[in-house]
N, CA, C and O of each residue as an XYZ file, in Angstrom:
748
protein
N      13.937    -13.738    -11.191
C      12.901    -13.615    -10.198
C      11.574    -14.145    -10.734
O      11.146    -15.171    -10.206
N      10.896    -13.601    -11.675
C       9.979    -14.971    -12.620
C      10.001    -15.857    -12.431
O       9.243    -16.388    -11.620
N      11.208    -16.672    -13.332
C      10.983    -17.749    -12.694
C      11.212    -18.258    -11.483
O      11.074    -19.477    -11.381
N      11.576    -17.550    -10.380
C      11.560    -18.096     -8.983
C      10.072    -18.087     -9.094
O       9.585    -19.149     -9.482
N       9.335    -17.213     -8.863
C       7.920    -16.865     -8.688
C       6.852    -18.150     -9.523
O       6.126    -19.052     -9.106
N       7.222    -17.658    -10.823
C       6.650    -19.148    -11.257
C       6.790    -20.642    -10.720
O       5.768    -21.327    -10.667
N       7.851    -21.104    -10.371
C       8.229    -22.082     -9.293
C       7.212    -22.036     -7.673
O       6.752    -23.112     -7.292
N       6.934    -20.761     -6.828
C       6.706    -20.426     -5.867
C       5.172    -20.757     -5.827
O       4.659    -21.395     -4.908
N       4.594    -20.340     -6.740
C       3.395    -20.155     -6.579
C       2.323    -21.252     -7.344
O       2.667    -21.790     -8.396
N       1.044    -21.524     -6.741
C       0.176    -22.185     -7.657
C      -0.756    -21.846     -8.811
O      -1.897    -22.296     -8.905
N      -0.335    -21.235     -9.456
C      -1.380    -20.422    -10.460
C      -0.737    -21.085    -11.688
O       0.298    -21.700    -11.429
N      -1.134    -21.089    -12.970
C      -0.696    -21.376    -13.954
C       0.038    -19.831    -14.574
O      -0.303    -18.672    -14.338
N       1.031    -20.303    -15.343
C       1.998    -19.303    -15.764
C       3.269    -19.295    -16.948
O       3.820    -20.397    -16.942
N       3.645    -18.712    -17.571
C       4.559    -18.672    -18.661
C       5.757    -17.922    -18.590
O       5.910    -16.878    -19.224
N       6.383    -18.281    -18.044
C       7.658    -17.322    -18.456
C       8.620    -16.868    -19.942
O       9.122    -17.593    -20.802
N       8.613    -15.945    -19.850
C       9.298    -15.513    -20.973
C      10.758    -14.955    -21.321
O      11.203    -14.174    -20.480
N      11.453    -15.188    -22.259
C      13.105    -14.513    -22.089
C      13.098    -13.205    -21.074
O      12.057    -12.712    -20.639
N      14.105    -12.841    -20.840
C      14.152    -11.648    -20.426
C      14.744    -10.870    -21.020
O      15.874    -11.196    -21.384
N      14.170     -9.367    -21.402
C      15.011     -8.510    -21.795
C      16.540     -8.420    -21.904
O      16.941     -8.684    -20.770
N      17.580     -8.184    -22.686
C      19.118     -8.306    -22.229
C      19.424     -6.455    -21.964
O      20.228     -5.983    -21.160
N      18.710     -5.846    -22.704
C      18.999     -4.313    -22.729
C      17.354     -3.972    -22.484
O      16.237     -4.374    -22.809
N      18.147     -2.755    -21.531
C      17.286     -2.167    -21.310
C      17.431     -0.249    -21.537
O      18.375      0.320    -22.086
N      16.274      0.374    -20.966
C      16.775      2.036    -21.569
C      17.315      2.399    -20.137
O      16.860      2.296    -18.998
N      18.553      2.897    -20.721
C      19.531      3.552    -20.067
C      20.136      5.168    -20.254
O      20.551      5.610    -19.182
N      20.237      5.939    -21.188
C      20.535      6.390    -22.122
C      21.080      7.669    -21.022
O      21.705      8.610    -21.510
N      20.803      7.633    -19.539
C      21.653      8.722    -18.501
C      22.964      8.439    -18.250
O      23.885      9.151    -17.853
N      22.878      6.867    -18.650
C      24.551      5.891    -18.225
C      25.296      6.623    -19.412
O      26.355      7.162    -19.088
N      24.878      6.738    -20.850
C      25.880      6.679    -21.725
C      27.216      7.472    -21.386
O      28.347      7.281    -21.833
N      26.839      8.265    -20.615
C      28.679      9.032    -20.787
C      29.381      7.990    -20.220
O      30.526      8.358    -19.959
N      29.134      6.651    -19.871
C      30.125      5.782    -19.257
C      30.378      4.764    -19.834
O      29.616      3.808    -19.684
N      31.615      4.646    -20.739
C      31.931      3.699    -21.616
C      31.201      2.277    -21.725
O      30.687      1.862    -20.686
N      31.116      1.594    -22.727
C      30.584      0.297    -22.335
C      28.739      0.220    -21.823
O      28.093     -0.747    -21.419
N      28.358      1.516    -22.033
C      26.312      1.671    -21.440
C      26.108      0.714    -22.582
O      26.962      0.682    -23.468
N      24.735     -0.305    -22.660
C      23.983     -0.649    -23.319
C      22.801      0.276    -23.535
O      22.539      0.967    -22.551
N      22.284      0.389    -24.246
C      20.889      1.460    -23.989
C      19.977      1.411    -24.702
O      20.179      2.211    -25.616
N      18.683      0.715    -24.865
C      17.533      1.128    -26.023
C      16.907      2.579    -25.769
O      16.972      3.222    -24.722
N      16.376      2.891    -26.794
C      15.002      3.766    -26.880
C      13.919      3.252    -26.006
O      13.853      2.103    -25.568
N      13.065      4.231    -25.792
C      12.122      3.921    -25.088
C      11.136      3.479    -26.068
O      10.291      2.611    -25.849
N      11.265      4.027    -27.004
C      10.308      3.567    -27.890
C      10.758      2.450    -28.476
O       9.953      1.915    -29.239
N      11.932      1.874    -28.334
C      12.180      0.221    -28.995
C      11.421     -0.357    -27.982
O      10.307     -0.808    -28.246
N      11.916     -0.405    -26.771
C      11.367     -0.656    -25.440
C       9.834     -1.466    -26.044
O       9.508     -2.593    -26.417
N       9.145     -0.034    -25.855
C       7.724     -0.396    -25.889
C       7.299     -1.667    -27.126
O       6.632     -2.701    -27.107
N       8.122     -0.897    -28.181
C       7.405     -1.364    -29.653
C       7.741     -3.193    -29.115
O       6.953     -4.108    -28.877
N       9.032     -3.137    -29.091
C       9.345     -4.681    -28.515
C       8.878     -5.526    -27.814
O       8.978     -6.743    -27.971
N       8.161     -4.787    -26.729
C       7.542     -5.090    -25.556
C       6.093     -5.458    -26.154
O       5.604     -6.586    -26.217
N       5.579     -4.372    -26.534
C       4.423     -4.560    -27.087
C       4.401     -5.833    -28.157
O       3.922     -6.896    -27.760
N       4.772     -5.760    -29.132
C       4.953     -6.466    -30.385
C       4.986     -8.131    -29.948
O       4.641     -8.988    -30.762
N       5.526     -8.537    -28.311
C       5.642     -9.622    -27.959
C       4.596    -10.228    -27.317
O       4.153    -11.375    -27.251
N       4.255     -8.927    -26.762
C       2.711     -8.909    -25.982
C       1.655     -9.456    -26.799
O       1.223    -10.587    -26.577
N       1.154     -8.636    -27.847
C       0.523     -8.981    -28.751
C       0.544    -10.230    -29.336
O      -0.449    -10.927    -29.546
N       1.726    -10.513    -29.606
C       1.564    -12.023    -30.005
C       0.873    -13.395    -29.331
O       0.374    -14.386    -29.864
N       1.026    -13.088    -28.189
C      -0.166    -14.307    -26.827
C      -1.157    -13.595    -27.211
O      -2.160    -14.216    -26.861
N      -1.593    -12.210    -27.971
C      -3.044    -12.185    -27.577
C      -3.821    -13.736    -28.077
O      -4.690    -14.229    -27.359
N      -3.456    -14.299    -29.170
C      -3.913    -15.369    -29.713
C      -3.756    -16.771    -29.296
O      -4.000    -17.651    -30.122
N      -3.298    -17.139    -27.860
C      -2.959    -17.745    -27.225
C      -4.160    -17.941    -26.082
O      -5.239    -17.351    -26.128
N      -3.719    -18.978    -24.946
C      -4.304    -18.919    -23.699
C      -4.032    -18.076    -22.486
O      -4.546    -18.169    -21.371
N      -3.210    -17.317    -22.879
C      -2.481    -16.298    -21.965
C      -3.657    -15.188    -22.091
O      -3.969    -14.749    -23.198
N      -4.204    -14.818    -21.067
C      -5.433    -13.914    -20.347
C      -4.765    -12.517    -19.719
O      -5.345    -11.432    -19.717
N      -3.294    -12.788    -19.133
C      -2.788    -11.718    -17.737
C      -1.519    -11.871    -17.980
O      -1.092    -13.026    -17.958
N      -0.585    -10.764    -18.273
C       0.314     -9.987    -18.621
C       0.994     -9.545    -17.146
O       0.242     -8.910    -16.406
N       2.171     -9.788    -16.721
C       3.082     -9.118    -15.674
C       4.433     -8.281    -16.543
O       4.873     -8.956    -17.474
N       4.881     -7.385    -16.409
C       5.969     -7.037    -16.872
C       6.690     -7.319    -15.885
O       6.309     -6.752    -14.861
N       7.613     -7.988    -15.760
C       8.627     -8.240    -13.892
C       9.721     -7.518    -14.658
O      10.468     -8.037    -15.488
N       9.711     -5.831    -14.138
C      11.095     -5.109    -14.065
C      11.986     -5.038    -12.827
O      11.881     -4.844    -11.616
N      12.964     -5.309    -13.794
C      14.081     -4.993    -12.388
C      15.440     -3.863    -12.442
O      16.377     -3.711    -11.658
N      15.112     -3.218    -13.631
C      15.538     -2.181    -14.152
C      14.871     -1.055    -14.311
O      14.062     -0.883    -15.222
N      15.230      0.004    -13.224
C      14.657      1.356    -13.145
C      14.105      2.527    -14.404
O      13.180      3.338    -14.413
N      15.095      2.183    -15.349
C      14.673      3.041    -16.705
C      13.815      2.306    -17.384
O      13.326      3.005    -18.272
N      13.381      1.195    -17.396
C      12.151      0.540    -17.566
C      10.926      1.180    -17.416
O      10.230      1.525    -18.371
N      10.617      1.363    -16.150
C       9.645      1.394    -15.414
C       8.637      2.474    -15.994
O       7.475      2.067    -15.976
N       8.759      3.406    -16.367
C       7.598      4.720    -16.596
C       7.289      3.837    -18.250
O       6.142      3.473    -18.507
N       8.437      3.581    -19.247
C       8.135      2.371    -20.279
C       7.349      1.751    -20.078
O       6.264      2.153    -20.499
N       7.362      0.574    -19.421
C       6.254     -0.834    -19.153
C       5.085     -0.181    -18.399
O       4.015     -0.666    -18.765
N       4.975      0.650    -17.578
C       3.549      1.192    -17.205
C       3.116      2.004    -18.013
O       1.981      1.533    -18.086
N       3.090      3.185    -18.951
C       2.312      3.155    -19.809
C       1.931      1.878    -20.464
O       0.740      1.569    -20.478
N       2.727      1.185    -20.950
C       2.577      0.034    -22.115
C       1.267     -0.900    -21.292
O       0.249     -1.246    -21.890
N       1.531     -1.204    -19.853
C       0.716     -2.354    -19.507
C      -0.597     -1.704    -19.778
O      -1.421     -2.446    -20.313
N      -1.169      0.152    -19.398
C      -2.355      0.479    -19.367
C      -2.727      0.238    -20.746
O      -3.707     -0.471    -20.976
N      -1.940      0.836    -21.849
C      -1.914      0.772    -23.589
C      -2.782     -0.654    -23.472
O      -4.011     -0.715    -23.437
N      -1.896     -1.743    -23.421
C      -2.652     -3.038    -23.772
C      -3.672     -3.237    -23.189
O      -4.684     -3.470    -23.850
N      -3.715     -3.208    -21.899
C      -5.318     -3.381    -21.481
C      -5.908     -3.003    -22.112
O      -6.564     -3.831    -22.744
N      -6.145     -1.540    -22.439
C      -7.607     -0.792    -23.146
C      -7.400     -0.952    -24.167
O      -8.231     -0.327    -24.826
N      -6.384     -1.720    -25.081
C      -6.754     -1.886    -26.775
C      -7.141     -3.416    -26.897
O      -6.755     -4.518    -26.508
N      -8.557     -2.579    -28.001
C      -9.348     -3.697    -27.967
C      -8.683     -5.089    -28.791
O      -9.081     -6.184    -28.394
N      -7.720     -5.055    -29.884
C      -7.069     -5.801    -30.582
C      -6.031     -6.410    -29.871
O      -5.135     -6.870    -30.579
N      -5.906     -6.542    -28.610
C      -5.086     -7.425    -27.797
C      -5.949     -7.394    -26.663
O      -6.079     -6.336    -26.048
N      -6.626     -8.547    -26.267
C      -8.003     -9.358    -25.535
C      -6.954    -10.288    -24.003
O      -6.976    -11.482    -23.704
N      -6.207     -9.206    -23.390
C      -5.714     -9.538    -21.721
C      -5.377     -8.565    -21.275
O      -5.204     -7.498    -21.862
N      -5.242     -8.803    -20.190
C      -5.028     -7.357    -18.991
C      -2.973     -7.285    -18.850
O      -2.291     -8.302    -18.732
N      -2.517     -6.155    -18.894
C      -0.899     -5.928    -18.395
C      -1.126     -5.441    -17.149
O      -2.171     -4.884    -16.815
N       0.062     -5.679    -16.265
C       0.452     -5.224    -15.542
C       2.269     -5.084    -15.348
O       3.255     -5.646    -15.825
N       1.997     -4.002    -14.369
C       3.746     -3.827    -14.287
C       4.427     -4.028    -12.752
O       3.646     -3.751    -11.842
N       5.211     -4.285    -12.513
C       5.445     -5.291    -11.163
C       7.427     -4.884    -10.913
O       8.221     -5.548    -11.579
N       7.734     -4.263    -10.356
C       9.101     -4.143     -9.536
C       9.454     -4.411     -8.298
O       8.898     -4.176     -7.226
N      10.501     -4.961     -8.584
C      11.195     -5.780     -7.241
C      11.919     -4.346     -6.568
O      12.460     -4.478     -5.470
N      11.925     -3.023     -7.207
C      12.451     -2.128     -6.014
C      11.521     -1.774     -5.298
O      11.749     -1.425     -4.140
N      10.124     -1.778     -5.867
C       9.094     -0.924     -5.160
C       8.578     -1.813     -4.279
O       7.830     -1.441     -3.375
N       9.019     -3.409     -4.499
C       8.341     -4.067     -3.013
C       8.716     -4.691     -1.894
O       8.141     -5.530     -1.201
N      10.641     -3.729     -1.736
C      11.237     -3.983     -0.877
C      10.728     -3.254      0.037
O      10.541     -3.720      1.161
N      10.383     -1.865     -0.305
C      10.250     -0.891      0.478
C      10.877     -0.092      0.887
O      10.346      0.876      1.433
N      12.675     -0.241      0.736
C      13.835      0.377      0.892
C      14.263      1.209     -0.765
O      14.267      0.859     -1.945
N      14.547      2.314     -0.081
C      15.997      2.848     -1.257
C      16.568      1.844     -1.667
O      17.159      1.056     -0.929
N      16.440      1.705     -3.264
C      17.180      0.981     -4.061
C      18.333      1.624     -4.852
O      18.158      1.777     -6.061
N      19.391      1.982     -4.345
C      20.259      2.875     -5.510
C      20.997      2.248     -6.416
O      20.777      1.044     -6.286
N      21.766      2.446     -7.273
C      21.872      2.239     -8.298
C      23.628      1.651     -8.083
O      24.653      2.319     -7.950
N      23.389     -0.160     -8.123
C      24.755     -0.401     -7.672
C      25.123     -0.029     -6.157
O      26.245      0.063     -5.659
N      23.828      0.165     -5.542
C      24.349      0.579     -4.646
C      24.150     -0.707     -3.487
O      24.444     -1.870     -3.763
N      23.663     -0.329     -2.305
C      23.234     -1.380     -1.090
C      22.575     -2.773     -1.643
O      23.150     -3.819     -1.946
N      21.586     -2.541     -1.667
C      20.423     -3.790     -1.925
C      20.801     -4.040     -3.176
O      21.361     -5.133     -3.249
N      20.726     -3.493     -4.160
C      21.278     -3.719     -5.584
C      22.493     -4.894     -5.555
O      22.004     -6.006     -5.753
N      23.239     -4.907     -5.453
C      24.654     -5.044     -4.993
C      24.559     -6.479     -4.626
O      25.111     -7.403     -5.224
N      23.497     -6.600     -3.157
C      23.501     -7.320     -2.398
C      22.330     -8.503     -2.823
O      22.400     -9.608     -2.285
N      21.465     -8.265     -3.623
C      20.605     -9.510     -4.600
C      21.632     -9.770     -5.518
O      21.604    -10.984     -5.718
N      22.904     -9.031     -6.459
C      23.427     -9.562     -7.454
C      24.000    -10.965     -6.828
O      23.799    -12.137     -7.147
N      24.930    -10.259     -5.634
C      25.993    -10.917     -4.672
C      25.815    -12.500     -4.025
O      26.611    -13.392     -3.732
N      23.883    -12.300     -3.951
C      23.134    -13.872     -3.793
C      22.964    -14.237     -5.207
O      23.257    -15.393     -5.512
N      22.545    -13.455     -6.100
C      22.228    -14.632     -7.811
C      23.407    -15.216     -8.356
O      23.525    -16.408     -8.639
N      24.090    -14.521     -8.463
C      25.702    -14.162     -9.444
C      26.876    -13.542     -8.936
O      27.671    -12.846     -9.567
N      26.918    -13.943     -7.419
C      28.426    -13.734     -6.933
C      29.689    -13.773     -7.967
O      30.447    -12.833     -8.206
N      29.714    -14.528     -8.287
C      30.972    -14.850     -9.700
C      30.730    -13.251    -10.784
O      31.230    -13.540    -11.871
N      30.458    -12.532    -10.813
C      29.816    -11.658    -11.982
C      29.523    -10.307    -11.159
O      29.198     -9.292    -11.774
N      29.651    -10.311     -9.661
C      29.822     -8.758     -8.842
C      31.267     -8.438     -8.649
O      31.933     -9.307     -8.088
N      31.874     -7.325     -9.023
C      33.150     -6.899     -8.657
C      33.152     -6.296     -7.309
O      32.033     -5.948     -6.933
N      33.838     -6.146     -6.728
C      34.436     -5.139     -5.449
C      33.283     -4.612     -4.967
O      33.207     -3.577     -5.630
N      31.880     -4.643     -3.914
C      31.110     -3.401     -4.182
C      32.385     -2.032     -3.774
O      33.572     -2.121     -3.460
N      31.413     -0.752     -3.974
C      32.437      0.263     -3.407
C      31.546      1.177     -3.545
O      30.710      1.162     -4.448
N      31.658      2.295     -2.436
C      30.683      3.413     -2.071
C      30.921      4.220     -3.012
O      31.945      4.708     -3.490
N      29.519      4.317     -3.274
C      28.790      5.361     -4.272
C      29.651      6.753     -4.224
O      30.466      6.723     -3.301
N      29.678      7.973     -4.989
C      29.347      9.018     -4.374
C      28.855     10.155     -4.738
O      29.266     11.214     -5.211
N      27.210      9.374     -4.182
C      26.129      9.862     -4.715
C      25.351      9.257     -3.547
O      25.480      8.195     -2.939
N      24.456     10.339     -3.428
C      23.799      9.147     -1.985
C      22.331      9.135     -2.704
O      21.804      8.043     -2.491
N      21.649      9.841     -3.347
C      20.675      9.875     -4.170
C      20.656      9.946     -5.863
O      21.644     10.414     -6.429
N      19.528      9.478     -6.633
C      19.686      9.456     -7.675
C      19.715     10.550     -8.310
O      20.537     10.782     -9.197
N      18.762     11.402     -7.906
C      18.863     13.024     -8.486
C      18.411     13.909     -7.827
O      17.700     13.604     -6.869
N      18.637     15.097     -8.083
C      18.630     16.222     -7.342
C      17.176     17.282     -8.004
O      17.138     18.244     -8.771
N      16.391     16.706     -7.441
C      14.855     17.509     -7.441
C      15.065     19.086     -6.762
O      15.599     19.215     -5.661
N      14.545     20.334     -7.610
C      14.662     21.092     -7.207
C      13.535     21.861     -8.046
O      13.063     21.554     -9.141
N      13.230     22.987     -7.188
C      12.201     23.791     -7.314
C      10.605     22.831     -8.047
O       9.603     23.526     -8.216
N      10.520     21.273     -8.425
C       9.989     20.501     -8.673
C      10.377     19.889     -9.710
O       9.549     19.152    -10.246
N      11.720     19.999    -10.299
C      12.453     19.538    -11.827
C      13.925     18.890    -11.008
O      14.663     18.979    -10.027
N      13.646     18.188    -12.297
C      15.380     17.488    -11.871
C      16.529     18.300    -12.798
O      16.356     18.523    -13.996
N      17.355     18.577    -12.282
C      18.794     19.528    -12.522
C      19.299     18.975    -13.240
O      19.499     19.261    -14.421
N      19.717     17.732    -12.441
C      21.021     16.725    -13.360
C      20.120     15.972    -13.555
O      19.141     15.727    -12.850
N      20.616     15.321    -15.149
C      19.828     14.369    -15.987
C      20.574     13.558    -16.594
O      20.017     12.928    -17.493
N      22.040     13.276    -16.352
C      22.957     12.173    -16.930
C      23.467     12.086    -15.466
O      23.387     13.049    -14.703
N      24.102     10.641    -15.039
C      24.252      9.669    -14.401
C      25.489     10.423    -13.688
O      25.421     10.687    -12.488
N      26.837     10.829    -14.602
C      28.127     11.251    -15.025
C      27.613     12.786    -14.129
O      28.575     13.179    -13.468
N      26.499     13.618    -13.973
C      26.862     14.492    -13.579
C      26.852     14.632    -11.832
O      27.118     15.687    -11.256
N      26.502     13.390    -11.157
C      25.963     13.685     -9.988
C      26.791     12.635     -8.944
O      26.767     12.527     -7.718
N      27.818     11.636    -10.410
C      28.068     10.366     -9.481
C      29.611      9.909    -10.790
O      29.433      9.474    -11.928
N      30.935     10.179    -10.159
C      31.679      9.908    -10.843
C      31.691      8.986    -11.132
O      31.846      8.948    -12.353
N      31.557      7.381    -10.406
C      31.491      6.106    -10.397
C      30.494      5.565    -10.723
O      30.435      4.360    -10.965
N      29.326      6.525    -10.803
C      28.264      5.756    -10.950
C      27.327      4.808    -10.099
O      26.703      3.897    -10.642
N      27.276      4.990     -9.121
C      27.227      4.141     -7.797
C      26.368      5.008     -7.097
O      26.751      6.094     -6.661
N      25.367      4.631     -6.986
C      24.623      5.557     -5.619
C      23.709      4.857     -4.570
O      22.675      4.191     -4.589
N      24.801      5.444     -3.422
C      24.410      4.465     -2.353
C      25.713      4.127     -2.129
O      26.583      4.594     -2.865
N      26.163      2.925     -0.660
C      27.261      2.302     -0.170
C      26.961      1.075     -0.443
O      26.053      0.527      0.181
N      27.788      0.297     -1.596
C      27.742     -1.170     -1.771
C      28.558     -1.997     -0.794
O      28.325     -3.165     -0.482
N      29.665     -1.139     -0.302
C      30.731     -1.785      0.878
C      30.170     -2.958      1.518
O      30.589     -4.114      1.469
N      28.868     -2.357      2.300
C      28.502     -3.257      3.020
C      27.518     -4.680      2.864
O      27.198     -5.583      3.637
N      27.248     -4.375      1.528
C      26.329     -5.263      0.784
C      26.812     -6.834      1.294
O      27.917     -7.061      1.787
N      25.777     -7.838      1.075
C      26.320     -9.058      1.510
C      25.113    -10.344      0.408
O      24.047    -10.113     -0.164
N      25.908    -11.596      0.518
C      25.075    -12.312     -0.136
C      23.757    -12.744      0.454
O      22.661    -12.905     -0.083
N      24.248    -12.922      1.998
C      23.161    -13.254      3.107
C      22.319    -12.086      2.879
O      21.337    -12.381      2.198
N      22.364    -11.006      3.179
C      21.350     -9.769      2.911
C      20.636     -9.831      1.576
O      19.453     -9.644      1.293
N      21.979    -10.235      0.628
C      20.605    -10.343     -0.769
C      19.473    -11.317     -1.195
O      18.746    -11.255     -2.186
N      19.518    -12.380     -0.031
C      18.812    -13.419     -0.190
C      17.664    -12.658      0.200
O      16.761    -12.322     -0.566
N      17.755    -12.329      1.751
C      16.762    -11.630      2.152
C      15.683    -10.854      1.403
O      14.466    -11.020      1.484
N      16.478     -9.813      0.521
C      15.931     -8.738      0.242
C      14.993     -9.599     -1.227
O      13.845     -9.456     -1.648
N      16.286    -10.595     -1.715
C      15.415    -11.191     -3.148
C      14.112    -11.931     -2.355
O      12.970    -11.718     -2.762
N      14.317    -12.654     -1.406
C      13.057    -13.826     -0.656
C      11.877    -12.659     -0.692
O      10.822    -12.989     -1.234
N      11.978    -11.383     -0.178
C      11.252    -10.142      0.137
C      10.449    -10.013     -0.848
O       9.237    -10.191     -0.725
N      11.314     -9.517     -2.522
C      10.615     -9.639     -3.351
C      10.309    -10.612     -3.763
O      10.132    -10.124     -4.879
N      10.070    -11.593     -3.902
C       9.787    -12.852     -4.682
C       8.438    -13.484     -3.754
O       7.826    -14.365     -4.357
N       8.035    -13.224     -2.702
C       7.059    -13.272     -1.651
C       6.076    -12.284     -2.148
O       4.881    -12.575     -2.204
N       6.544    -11.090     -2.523
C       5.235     -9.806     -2.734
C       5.206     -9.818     -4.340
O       4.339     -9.111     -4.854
N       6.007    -10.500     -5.140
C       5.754    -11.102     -6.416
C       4.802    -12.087     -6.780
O       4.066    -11.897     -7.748
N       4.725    -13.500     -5.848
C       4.207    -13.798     -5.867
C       2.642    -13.502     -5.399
O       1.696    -13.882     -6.089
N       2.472    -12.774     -4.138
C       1.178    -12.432     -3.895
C       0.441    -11.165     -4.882
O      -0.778    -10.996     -4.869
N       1.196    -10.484     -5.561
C       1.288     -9.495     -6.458
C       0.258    -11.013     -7.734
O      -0.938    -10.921     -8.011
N       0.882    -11.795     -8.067
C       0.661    -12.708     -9.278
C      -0.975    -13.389     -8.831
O      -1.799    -13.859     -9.616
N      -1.086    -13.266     -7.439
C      -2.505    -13.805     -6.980
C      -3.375    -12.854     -7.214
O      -4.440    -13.019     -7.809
N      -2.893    -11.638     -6.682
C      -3.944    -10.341     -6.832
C      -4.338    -10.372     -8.173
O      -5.434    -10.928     -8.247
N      -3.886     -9.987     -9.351
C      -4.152    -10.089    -10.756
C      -5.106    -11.114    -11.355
O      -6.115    -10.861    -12.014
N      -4.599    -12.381    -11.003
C      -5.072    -13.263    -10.890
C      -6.524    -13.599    -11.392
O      -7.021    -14.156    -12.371
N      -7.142    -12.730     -9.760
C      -8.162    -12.733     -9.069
C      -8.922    -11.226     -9.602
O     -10.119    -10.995     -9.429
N      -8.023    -10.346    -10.230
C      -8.789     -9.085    -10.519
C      -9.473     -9.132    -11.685
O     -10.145     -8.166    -12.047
């Protein structure tokens, strides 16, 4: 999605590898999880960051598209801003939060952007059963591994997922990515 965005838009810009692992560490009871620390996360994150400080690079996007990311790269983007020994602004930027829809996990929309990038590389979708990610109660979450709330791991109905729909939903984000990349920009 970067580099779609970088392609999309007129601003000058750098793309960078993308993460291969990310923190997962609710998946592990399910054979085969990849998972960092949050604190590799950051240090990694950071440590790469830092390195453009000495560069022409001014403005920092984190483009997550992985949910256990997310509370990670937003501390980190505020961290770098206010330290004075790295001289550009972070920000943190998700393609679930600017669909506007429930994003579950493998589930609908999930499913249905893989199904447009990497059809060859989606198996079977198949309904979740789990219709939410967790179960908030009295203001705490109960279940805190993946395994306790969702045998398959799946939350949400992928059944109906489609490639045509994931174009959509990716065009969706990659539109409020890009205007997301103007705002900053300009801030």
């Amino acid at each position: 999605m970067a580099g779609e965005a970088d392609r999309a838009w007129d601003g000058e810009s750098v793309v960078l590898p993308a993460l291969p692992v990310g923190v997962a560490p609710y998946h592990d009871r399910f054979p085969g999880t990849l998972s960092v620390s949050t604190e590799t996360l950051r240090h990694y994150a950071h440590d790469v960051v830092k390195s453009l400080s000495d560069s022409s690079v001014e403005t920092v996007v984190f483009v997550n598209g992985h949910g256990g990311n997310g509370e990670t790269l937003s501390h980190l983007a505020r961290e770098v801003t206010e330290a004075e020994a790295i001289e550009l602004d972070a920000f943190l930027w998700e393609w679930m939060r600017a669909v506007d829809e429930h994003v579950g996990h493998a589930g609908e929309l999930e499913t249905a952007v893989l199904l447009h990038l990497c059809p060859d590389d989606v198996g079977e979708p198949v309904a979740g059963d789990a219709s939410a990610w967790n179960d908030t109660v009295d203001g705490g979450v109960v279940r805190q591994f993946t395994d306790e709330f969702s045998e398959n791991g799946a939350v949400g109905d992928a059944t109906d997922a489609s490639a045509e729909q994931g174009e959509a939903v990716f065009e969706t984000a990659l539109d409020a990515l890009v205007s997301f990349l103007k705002r900053v920009e300009n801030a």
